[in-house]
PANUVO-340487 format. One record per residue (C-alpha): residue number from 1; residue in one letter; x, y, z. Coordinates in Angstrom, 1 decimal. Example, Ala and Ser with C-alpha at 12.3 -4.5 7.8 and 13.67 -1.06 7.14 Angstrom:
REM PANUVO-340487
<node><num>1</num><residuo>a</residuo><xx>12.3</xx><yy>-4.5</yy><zz>7.8</zz></node>
<node><num>2</num><residuo>s</residuo><xx>13.7</xx><yy>-1.1</yy><zz>7.1</zz></node>
END
This chain:
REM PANUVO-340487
<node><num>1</num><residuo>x</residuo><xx>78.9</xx><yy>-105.9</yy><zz>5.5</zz></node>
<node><num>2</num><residuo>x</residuo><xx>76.9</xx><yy>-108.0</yy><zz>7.3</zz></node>
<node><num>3</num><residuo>x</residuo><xx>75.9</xx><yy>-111.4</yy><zz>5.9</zz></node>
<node><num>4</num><residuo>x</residuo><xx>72.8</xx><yy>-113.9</yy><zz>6.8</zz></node>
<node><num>5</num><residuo>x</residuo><xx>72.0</xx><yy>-117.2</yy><zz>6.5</zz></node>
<node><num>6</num><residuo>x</residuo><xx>69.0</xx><yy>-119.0</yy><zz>7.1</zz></node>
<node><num>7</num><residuo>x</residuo><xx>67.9</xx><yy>-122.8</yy><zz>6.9</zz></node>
<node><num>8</num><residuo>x</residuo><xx>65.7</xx><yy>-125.2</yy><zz>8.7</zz></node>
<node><num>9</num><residuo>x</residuo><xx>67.2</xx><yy>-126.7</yy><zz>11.7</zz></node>
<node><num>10</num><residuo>x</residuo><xx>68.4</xx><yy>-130.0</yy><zz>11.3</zz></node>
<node><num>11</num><residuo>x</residuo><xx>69.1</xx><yy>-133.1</yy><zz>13.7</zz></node>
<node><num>12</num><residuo>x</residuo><xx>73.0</xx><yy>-132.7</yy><zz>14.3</zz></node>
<node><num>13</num><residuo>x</residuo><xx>73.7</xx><yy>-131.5</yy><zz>11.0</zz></node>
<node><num>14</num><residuo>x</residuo><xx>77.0</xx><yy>-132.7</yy><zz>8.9</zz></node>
<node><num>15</num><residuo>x</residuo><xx>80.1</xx><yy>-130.3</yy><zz>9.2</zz></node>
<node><num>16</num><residuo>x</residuo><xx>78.6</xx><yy>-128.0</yy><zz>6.1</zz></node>
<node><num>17</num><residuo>x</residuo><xx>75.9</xx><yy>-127.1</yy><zz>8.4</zz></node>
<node><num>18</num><residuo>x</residuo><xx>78.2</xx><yy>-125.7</yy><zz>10.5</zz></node>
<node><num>19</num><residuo>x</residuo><xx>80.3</xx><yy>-124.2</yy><zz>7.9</zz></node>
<node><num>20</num><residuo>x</residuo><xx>77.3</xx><yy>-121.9</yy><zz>6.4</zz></node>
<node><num>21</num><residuo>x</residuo><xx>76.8</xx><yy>-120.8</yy><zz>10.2</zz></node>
<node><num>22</num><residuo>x</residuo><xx>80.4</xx><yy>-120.2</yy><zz>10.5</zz></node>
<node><num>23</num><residuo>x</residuo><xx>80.4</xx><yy>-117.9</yy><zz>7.4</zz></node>
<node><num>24</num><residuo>x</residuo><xx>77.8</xx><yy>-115.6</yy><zz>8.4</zz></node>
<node><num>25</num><residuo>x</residuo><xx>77.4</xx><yy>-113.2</yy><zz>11.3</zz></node>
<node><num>26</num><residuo>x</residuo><xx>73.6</xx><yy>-114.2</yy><zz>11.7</zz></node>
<node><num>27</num><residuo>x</residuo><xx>72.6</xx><yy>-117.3</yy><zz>11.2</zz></node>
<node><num>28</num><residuo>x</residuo><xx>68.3</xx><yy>-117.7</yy><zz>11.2</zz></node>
<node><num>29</num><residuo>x</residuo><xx>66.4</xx><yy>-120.8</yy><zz>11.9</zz></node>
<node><num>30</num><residuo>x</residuo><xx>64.1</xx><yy>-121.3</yy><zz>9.5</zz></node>
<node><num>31</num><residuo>x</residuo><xx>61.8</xx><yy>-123.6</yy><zz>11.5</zz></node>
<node><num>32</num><residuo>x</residuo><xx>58.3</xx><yy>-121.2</yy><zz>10.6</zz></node>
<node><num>33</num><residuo>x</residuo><xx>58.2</xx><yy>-123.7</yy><zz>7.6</zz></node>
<node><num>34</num><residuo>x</residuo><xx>56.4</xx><yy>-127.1</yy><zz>7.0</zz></node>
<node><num>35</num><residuo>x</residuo><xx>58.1</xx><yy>-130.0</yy><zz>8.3</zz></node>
<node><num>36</num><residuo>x</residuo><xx>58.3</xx><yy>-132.6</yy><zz>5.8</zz></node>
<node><num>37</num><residuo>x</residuo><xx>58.8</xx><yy>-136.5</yy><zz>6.2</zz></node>
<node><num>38</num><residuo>x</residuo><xx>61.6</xx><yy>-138.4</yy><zz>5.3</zz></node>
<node><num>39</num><residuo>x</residuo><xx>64.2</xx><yy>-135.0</yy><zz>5.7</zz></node>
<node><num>40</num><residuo>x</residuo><xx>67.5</xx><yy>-133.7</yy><zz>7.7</zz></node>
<node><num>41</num><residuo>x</residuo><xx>64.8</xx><yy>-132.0</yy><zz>10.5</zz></node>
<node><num>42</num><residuo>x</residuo><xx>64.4</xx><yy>-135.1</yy><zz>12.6</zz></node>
<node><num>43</num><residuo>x</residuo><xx>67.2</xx><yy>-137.4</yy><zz>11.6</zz></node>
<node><num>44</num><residuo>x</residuo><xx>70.9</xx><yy>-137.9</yy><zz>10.1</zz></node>
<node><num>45</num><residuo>x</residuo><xx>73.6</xx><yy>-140.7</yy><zz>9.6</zz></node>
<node><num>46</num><residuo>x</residuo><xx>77.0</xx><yy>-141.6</yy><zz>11.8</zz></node>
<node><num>47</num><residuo>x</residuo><xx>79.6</xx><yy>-144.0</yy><zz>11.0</zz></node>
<node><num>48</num><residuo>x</residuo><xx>79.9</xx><yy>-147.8</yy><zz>11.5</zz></node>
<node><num>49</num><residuo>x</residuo><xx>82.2</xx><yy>-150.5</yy><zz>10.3</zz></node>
<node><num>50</num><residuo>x</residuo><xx>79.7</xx><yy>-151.4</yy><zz>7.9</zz></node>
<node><num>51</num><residuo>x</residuo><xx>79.1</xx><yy>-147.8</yy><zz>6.5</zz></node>
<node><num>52</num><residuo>x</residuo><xx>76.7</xx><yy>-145.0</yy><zz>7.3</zz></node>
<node><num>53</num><residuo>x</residuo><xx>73.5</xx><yy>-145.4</yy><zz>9.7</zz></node>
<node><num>54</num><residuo>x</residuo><xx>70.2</xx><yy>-143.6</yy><zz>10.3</zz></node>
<node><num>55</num><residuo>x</residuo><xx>69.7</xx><yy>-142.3</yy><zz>13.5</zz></node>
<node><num>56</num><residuo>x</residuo><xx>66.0</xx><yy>-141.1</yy><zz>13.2</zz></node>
<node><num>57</num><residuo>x</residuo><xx>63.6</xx><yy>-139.0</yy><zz>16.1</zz></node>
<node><num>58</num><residuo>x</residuo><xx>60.2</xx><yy>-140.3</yy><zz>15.7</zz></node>
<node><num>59</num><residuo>x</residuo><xx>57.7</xx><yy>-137.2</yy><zz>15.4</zz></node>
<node><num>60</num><residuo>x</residuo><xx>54.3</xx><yy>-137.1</yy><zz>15.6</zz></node>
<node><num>61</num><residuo>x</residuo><xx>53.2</xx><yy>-136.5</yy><zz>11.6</zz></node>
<node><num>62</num><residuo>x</residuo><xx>50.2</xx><yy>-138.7</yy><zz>11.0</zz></node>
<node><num>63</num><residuo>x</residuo><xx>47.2</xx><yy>-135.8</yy><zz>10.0</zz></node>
<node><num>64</num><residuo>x</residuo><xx>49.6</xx><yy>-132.9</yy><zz>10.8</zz></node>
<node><num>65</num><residuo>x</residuo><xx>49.8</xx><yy>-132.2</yy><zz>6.8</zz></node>
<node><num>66</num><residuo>x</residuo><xx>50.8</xx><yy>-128.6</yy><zz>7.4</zz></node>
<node><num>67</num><residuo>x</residuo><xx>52.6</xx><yy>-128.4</yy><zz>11.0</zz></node>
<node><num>68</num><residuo>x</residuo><xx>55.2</xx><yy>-126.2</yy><zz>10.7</zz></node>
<node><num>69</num><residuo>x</residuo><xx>59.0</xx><yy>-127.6</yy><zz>12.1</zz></node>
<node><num>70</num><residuo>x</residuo><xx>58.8</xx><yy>-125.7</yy><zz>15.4</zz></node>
<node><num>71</num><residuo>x</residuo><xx>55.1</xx><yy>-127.2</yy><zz>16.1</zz></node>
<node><num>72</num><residuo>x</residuo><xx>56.7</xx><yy>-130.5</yy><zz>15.1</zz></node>
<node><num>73</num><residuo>x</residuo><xx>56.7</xx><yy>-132.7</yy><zz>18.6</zz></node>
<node><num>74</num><residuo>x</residuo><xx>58.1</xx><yy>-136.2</yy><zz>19.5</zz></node>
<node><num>75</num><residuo>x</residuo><xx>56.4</xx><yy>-139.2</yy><zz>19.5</zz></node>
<node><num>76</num><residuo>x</residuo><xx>58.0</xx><yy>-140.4</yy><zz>23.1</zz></node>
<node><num>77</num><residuo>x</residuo><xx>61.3</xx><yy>-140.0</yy><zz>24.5</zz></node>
<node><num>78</num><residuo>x</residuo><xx>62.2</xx><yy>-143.7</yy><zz>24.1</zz></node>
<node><num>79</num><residuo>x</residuo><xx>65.3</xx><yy>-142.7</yy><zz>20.9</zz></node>
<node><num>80</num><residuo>x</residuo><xx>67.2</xx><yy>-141.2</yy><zz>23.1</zz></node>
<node><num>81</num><residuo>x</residuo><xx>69.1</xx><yy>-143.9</yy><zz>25.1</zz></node>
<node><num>82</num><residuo>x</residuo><xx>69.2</xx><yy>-145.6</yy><zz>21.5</zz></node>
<node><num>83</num><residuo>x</residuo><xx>70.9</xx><yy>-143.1</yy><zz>19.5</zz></node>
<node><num>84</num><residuo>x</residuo><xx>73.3</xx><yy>-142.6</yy><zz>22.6</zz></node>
<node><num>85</num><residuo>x</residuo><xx>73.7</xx><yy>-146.2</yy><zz>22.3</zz></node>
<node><num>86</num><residuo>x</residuo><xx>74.3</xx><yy>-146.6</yy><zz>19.4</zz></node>
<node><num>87</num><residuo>x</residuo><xx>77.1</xx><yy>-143.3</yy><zz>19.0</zz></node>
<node><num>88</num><residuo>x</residuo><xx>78.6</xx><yy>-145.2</yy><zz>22.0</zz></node>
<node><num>89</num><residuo>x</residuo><xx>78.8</xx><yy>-148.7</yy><zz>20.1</zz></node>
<node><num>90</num><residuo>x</residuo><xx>80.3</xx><yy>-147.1</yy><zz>17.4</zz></node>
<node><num>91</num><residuo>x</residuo><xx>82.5</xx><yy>-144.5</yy><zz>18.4</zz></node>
<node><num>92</num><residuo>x</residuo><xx>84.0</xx><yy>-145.9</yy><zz>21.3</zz></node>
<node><num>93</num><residuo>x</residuo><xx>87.1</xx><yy>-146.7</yy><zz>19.3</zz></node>
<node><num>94</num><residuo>x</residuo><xx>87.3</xx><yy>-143.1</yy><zz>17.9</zz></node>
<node><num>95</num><residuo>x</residuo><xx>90.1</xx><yy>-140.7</yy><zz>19.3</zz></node>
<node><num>96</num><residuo>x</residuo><xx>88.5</xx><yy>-138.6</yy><zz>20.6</zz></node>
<node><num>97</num><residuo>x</residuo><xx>85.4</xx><yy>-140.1</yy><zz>21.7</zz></node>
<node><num>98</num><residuo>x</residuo><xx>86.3</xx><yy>-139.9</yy><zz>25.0</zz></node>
<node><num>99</num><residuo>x</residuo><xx>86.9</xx><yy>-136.2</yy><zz>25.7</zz></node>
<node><num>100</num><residuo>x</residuo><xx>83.7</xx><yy>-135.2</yy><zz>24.0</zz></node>
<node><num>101</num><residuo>x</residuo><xx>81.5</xx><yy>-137.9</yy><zz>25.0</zz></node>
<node><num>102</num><residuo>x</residuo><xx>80.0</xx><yy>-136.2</yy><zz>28.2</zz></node>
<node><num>103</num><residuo>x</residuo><xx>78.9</xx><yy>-133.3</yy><zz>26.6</zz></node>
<node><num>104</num><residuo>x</residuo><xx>77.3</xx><yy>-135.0</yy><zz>23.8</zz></node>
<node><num>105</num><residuo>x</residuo><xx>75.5</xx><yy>-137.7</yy><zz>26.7</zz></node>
<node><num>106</num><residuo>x</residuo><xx>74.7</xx><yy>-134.2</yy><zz>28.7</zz></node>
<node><num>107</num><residuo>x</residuo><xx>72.4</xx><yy>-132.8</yy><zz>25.9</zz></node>
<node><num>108</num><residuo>x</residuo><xx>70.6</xx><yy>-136.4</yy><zz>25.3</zz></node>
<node><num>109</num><residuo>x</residuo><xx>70.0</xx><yy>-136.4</yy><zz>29.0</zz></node>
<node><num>110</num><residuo>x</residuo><xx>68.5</xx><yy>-132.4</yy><zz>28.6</zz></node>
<node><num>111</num><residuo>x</residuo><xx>66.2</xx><yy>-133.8</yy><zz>25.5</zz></node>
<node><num>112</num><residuo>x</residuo><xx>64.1</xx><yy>-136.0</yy><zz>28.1</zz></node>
<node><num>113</num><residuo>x</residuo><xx>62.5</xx><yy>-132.6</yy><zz>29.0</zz></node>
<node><num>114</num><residuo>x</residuo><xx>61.9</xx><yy>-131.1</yy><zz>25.3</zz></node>
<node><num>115</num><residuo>x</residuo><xx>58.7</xx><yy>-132.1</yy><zz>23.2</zz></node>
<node><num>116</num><residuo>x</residuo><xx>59.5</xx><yy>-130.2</yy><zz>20.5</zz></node>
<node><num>117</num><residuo>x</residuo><xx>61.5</xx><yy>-131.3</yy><zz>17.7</zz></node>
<node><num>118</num><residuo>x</residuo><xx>63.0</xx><yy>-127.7</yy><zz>17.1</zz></node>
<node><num>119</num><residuo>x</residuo><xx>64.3</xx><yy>-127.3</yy><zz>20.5</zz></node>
<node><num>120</num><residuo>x</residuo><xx>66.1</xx><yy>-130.6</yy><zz>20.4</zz></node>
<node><num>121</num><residuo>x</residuo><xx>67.8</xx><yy>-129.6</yy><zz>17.1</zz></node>
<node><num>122</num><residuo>x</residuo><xx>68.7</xx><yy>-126.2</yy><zz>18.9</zz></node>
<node><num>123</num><residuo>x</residuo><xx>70.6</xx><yy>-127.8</yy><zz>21.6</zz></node>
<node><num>124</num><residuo>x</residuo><xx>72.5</xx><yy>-130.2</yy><zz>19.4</zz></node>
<node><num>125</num><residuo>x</residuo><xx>73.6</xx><yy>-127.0</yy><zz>17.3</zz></node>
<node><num>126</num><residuo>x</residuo><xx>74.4</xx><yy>-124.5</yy><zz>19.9</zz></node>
<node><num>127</num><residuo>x</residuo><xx>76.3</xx><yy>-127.0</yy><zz>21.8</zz></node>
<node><num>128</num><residuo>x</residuo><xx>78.4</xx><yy>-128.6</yy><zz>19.1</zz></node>
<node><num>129</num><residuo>x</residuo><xx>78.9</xx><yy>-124.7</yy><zz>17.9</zz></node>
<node><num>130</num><residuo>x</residuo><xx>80.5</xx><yy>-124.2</yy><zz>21.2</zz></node>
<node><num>131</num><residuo>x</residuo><xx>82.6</xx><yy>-127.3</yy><zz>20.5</zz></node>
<node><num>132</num><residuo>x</residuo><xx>84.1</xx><yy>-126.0</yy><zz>17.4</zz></node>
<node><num>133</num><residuo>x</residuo><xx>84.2</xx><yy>-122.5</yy><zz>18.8</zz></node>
<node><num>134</num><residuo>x</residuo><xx>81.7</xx><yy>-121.0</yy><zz>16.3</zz></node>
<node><num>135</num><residuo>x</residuo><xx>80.4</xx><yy>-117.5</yy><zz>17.9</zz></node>
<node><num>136</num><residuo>x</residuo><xx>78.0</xx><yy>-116.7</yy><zz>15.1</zz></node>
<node><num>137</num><residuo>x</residuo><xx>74.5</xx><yy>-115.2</yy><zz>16.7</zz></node>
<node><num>138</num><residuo>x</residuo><xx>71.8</xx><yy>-117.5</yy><zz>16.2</zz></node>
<node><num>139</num><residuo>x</residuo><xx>68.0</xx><yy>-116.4</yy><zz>16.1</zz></node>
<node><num>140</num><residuo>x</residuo><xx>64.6</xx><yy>-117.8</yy><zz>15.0</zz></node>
<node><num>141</num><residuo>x</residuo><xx>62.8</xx><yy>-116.7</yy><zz>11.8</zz></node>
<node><num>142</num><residuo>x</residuo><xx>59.8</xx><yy>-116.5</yy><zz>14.3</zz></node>
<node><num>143</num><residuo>x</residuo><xx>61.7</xx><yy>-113.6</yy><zz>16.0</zz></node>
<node><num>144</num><residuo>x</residuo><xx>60.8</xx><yy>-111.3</yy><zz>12.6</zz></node>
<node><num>145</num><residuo>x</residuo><xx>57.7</xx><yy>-110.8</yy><zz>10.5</zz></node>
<node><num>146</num><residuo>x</residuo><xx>57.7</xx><yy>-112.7</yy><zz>8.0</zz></node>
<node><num>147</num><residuo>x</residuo><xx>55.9</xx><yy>-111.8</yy><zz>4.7</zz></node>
<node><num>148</num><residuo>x</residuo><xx>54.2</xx><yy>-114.1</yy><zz>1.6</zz></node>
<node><num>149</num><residuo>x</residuo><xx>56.5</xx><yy>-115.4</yy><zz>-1.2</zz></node>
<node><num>150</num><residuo>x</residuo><xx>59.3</xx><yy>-117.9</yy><zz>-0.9</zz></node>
<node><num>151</num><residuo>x</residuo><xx>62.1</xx><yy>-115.4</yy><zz>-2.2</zz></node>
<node><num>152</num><residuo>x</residuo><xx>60.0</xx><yy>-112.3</yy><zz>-0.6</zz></node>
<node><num>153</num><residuo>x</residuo><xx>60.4</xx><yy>-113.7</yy><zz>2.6</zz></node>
<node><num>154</num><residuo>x</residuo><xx>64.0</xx><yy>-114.0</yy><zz>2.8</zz></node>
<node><num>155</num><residuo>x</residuo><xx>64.8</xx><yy>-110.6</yy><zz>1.7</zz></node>
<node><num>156</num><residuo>x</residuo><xx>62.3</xx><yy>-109.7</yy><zz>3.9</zz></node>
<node><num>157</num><residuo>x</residuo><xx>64.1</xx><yy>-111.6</yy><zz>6.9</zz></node>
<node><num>158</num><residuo>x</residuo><xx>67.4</xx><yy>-110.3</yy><zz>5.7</zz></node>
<node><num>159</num><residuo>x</residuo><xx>66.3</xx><yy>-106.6</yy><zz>5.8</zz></node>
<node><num>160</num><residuo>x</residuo><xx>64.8</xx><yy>-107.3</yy><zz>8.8</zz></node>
<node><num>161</num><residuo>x</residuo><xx>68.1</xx><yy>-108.7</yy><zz>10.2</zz></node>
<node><num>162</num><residuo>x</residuo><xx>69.8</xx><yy>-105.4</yy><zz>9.0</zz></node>
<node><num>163</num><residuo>x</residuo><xx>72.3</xx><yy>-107.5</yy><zz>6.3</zz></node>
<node><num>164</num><residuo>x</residuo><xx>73.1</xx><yy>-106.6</yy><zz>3.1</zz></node>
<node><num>165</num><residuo>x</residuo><xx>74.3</xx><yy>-110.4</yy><zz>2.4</zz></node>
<node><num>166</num><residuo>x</residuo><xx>72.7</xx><yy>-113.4</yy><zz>1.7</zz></node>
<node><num>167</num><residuo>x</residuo><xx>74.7</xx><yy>-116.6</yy><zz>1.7</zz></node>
<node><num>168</num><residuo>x</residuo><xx>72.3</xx><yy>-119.5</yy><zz>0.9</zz></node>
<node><num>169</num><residuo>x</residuo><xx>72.7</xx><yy>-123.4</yy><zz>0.4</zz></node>
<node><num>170</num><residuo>x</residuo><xx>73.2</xx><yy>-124.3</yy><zz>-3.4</zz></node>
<node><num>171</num><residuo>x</residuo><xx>69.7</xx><yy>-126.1</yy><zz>-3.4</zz></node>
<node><num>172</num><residuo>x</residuo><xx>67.7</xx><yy>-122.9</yy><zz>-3.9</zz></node>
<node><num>173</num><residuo>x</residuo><xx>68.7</xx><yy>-121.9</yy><zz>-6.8</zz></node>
<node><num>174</num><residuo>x</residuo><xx>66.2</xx><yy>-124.0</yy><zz>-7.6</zz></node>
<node><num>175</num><residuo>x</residuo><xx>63.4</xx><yy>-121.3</yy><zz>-6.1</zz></node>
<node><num>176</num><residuo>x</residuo><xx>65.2</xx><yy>-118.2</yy><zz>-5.7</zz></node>
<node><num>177</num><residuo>x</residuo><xx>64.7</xx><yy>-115.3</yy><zz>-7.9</zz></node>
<node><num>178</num><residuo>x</residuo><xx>67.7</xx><yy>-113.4</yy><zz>-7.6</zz></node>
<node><num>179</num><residuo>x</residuo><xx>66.5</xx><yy>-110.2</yy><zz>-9.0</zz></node>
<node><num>180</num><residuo>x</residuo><xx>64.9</xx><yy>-109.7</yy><zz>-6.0</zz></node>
<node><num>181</num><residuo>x</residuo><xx>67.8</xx><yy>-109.7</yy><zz>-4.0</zz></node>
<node><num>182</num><residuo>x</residuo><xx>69.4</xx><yy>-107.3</yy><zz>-6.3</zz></node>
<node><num>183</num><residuo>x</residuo><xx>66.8</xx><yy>-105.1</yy><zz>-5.9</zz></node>
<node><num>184</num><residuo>x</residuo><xx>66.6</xx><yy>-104.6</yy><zz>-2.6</zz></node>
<node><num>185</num><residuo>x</residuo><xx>70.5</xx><yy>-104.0</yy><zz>-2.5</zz></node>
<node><num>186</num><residuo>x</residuo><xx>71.3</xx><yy>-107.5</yy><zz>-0.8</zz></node>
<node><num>187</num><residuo>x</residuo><xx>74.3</xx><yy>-109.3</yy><zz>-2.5</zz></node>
<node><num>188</num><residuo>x</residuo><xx>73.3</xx><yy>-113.3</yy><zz>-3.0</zz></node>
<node><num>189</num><residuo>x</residuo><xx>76.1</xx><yy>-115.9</yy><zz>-2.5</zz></node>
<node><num>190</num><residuo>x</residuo><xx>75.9</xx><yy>-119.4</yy><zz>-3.1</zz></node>
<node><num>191</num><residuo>x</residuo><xx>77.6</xx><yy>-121.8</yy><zz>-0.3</zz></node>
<node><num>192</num><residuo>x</residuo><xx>80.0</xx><yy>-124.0</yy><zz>-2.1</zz></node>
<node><num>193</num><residuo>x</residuo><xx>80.2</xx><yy>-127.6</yy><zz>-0.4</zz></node>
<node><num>194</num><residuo>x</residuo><xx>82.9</xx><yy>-129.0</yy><zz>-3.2</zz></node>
<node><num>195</num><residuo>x</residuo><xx>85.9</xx><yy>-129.9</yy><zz>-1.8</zz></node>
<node><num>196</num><residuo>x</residuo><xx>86.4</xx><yy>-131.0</yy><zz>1.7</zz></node>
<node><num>197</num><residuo>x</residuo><xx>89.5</xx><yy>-132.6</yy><zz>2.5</zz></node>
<node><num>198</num><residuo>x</residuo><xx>89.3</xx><yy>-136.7</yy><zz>4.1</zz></node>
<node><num>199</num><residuo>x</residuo><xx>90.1</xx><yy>-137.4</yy><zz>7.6</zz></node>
<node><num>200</num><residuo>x</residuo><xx>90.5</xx><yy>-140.2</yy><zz>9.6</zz></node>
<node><num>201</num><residuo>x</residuo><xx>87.2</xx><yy>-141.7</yy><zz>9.9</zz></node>
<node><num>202</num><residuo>x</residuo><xx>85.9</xx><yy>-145.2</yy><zz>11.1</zz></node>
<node><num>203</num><residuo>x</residuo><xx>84.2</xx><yy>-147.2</yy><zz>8.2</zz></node>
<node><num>204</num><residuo>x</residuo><xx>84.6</xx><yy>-149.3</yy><zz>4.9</zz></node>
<node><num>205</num><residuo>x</residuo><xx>84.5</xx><yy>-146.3</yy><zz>2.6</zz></node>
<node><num>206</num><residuo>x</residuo><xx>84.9</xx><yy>-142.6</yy><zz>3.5</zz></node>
<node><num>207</num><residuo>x</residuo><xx>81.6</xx><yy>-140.8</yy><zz>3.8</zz></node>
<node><num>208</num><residuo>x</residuo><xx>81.4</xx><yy>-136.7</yy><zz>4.0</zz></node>
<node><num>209</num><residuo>x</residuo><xx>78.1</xx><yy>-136.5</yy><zz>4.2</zz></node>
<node><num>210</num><residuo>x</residuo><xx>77.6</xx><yy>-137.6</yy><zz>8.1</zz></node>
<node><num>211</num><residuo>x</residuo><xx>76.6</xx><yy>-136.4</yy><zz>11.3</zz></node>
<node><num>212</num><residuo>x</residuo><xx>79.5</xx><yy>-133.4</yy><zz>12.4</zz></node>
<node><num>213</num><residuo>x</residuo><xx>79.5</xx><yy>-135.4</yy><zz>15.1</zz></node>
<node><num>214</num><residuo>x</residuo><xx>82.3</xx><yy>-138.0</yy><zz>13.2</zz></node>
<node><num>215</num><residuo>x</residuo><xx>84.5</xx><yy>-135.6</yy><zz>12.5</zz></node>
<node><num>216</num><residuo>x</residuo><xx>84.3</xx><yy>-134.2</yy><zz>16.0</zz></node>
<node><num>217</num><residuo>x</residuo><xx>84.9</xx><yy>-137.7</yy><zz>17.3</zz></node>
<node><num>218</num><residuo>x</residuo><xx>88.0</xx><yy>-138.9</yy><zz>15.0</zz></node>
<node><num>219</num><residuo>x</residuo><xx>89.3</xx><yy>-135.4</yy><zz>14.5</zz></node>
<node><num>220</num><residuo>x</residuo><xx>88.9</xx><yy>-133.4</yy><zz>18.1</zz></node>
<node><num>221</num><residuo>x</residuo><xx>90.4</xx><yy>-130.1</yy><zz>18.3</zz></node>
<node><num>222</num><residuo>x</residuo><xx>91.7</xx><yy>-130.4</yy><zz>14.8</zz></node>
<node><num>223</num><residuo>x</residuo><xx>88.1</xx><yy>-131.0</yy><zz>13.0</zz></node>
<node><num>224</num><residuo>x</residuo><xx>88.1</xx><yy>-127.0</yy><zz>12.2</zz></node>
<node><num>225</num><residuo>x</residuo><xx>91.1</xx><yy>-127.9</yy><zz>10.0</zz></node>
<node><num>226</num><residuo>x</residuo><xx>88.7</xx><yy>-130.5</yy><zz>7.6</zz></node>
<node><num>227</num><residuo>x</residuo><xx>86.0</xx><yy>-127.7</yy><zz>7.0</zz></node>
<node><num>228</num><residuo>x</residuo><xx>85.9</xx><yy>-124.4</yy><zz>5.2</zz></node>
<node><num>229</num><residuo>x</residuo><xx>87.1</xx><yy>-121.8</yy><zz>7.8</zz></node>
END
């Protein structure tokens, strides 16, 4: 059986991100779709002492209505020394911080020669999969033909793909018409984000919902052993 995943690519996702990728043996970006304002594509939260905070890409949006993720560009280049900033302010104190925090710096530095915002999420992902030794094959929804229809298009993308499952995020359940999947032989599962154990994590009040990048930093080599598989 081969299974398939596909979702938008986000800013340094949180560690369920990584677990759906984990869980499959392709993983699709999904970045032919509109980019929408105020989302996961260009930003996402770390830890401080005083709680979560928004670490945010500015993009150009203003009369784009339609621009789809991968035609998404930055506005300048100016966030990058502040996010590094301001993961360096407040992980210093982390274990870990300082074994990974070269090849976290490394891909900021590479991101002063990307304009796009989907090429920036890429190199976050790919590199923080390497870090948590995820070898799942990763390829762009633009790589396929992609057909009308919401649900058509991803049992279109999964036949393409060659799978015969489809494990999605709980949220579509919302849009997905299952029967479709059934139909075209393709077994639908539903990613279940209940559960995940605490670790030890800087902050007033334990957050799961942050940047994979915390648990990397407070957890190291052990942060596999706070997610799914």
């Amino acid at each position: 059986m081969k299974r398939i995943a596909i979702l938008q690519s986000n800013y340094i996702p949180w560690k369920g991100y990584f677990d759906i990728i984990n869980m499959v043996d392709e993983f699709i970006l999904y970045d032919d779709m509109q980019y929408t304002k105020r989302d996961w594509r260009n930003r996402n939260k770390i830890m401080t002492q005083h709680g979560p905070l928004w670490l945010s890409i500015p993009v150009v949006s203003k009369g784009k209505f339609y621009q789809k993720i991968n035609e998404t560009m930055v506005a300048d280049h100016n966030w990058i020394d502040c996010h590094w900033r301001s993961i360096q302010m407040n992980y210093a104190k982390a274990r870990y911080f300082d074994y990974y925090q070269n090849r976290i710096k490394d891909i900021y530095k590479q991101c002063l020669k990307e304009d796009y915002l989907s090429q920036i999420n890429y190199k976050f992902l790919t590199e923080i999969c390497d870090i948590l030794k995820i070898k799942t094959k990763i390829t762009w929804s633009s790589d396929y033909h992609l057909v009308d229809g919401k649900t058509e298009r991803l049992v279109g993308l999964v036949k393409e793909a060659e799978g015969d499952c489809y494990l999605s995020g709980p949220a579509a359940k919302d849009y997905i018409i299952s029967e479709q999947f059934k139909e075209a032989n393709i077994q639908l599962e539903w990613m279940d984000y209940s559960g995940y154990p605490e670790y030890s994590q800087l902050g007033p009040k334990f957050e799961h919902g942050v940047s994979v990048l915390d648990l990397i930093f407070n957890e190291g080599e052990n942060a596999r052993s706070f997610m799914k598989t």
